[in-house]
C-alpha positions in Angstrom: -11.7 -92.2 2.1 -12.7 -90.2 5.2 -9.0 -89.3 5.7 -9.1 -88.0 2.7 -12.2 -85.5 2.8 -10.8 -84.7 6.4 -8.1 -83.1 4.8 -9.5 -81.5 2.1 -11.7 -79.8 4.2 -9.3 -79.0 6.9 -6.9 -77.5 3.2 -10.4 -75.7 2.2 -10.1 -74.3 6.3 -6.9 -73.2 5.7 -7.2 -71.9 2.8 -10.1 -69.7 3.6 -8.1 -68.8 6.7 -5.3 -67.7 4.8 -7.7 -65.5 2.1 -9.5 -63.9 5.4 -6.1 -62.9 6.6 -5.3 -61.3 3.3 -8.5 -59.4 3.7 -7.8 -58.2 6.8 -4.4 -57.3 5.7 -6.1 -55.6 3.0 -8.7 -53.6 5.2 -6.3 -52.6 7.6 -3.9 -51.0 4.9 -6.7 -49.6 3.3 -8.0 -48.0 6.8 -4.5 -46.6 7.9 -4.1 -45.3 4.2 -7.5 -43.3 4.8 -6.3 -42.3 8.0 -3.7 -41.0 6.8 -5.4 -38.8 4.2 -7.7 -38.1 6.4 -5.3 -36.4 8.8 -3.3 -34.8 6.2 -6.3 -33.3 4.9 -7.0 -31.9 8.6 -3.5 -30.5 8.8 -3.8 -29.0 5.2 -7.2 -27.6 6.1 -6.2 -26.7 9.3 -3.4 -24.7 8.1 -5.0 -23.1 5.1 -7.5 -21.9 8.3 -5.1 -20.4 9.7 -3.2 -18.3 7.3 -6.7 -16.9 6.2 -7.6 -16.1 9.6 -4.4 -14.6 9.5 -4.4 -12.5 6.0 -7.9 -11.5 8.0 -6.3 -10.2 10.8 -4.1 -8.3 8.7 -6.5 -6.9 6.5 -8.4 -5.9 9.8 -5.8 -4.5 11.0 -5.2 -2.3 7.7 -8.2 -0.7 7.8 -8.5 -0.2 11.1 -5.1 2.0 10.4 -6.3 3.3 7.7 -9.8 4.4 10.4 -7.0 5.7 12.6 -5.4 7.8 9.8 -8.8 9.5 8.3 -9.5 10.7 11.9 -6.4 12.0 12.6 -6.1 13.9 9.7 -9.8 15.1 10.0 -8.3 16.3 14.1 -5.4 18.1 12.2 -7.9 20.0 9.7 -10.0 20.8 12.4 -7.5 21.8 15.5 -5.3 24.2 11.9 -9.3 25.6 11.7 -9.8 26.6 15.4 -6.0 28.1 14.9 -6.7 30.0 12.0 -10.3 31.1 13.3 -8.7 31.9 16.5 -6.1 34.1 15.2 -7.7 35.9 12.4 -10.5 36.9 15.2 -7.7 39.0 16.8 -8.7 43.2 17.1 -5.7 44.0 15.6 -6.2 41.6 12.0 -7.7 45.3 11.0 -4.5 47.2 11.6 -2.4 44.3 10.2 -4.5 44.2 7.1 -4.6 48.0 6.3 -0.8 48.2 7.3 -0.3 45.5 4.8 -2.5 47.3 2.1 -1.5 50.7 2.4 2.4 49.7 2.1 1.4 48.8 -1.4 -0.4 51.7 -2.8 1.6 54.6 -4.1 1.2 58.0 -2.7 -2.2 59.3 -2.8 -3.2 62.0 -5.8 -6.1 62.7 -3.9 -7.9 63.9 -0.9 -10.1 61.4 -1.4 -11.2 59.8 2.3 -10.1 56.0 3.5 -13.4 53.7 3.5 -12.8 50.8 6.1 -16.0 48.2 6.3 -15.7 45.8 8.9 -18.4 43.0 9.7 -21.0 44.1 11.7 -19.8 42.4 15.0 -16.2 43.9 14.6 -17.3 47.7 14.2 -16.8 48.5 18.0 -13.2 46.8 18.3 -12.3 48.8 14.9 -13.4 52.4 16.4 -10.9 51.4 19.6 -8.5 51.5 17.0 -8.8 54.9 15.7 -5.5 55.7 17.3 -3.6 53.2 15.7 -5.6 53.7 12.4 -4.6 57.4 12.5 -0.8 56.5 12.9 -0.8 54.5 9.3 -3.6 56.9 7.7 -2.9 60.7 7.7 -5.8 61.7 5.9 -9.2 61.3 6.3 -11.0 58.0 6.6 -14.4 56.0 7.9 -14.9 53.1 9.3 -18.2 51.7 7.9 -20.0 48.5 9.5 -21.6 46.1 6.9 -23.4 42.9 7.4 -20.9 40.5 5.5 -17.8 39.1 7.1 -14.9 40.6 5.1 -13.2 43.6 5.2 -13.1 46.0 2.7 -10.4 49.1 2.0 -11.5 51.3 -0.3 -9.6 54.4 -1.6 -9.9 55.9 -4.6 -10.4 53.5 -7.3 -8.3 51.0 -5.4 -9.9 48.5 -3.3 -9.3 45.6 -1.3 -11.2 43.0 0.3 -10.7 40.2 2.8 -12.9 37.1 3.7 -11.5 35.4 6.9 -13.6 32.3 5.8 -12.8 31.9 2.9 -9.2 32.1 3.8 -9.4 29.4 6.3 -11.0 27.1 3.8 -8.3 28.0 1.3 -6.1 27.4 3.5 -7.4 24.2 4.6 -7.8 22.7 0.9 -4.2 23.5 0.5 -3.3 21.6 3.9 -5.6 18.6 2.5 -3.4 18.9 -1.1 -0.1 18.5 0.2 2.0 15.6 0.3 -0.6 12.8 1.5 1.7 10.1 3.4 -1.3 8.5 4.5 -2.5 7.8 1.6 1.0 6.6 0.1 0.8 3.9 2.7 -2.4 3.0 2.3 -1.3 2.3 -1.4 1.2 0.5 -0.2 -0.9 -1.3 1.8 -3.2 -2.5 -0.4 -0.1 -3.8 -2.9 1.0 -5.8 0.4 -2.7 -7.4 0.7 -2.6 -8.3 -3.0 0.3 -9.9 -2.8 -0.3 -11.7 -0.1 -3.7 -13.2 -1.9 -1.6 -13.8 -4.9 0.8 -16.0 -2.5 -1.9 -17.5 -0.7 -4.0 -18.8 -4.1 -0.9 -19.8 -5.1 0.0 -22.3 -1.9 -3.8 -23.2 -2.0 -3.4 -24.4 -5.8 -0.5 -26.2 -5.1 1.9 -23.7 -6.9 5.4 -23.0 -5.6 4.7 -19.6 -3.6 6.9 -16.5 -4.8 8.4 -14.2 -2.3 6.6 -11.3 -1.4 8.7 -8.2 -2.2 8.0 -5.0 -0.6 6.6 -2.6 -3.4 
């Protein structure tokens, strides 16, 4: 009789032995399974780090281009301005502007005088130029100072009129309205950086991730 509850205990023994084992078994897959998903998530997350710190650096870098190209093109305007102001401050814009004038009016009915009003702060140089003036005008003229900054030819009932400044800012508009390549690429730009979000939701949702073409 006490052989017999020996061995049913030592088969109870066993048997617990055997379902502990199991357990641990169990546990163990359990755990590895875990750390498995726990390191793929770390990879995945990882990775998806990454590529955003990378669409940032991208996008960084975009806009610091696009920084680079607004200053640049502000330089040009500026640098064509100094040009322009430079050159139309010459002595002898007077003589090229009346030379320019006078080659377009018919011949004078009559003896009416030449008006010439300069700014203000161009009347001396223009009176150094009486010679020259007298070699395109025959007839009689005056050279009148006046406090705006055109110049005006007056003869007759024709008359003509120049503002340096407001040439150089037409000018200028018309440099800003041409052909923008700048702002082409920043277009272009900003169809690259949308579809490189597009790909990136995509790869985050688990979708299959398109090629990106170039636009």
């Amino acid at each position: 009789m006490i052989k017999r509850e020996h061995l049913q205990r030592q088969r109870c023994a066993m048997d617990l032995i055997k379902q502990a084992r199991r357990e641990a078994v169990k546990c163990l897959k359990q755990a590895a399974e875990e750390a498995e998903r726990l390191r793929s998530q770390a990879i995945s997350e990882g990775f998806q780090q990454g590529v955003l710190a990378a669409a940032d650096a991208v996008a960084d870098y975009l806009a610091e281009r696009q920084g680079l190209r607004l200053s640049l093109q502000r330089e040009v305007e500026d640098h064509a301005r100094a040009l322009l102001t430079a050159a139309l401050s010459h002595a002898d814009l007077l003589l090229v502007l009346l030379e320019e004038w006078l080659a377009q009016q018919p011949e004078p009915s009559i003896p009416a005088p030449l008006e010439l009003c300069v700014p203000s702060d161009r009347h001396a140089a223009a009176l150094r130029l009486k010679r020259q003036i007298g070699a395109l005008w025959r007839g009689k003229y005056d050279i009148i100072a006046h406090d705006g900054g055109s110049f005006i030819m007056k003869h007759g009932d024709q008359v003509a009129e120049f503002d340096a400044e407001a040439f150089i800012d037409a000018a200028t508009r018309q440099m800003a309205s041409c052909p923008d390549y700048g702002t082409k690429a920043r277009r272009l730009s900003e169809q690259g950086l949308q579809a490189l979000s597009d790909r990136l939701m995509r790869h985050f949702a688990g979708e299959h991730a398109l090629p990106i073409n170039e636009p």
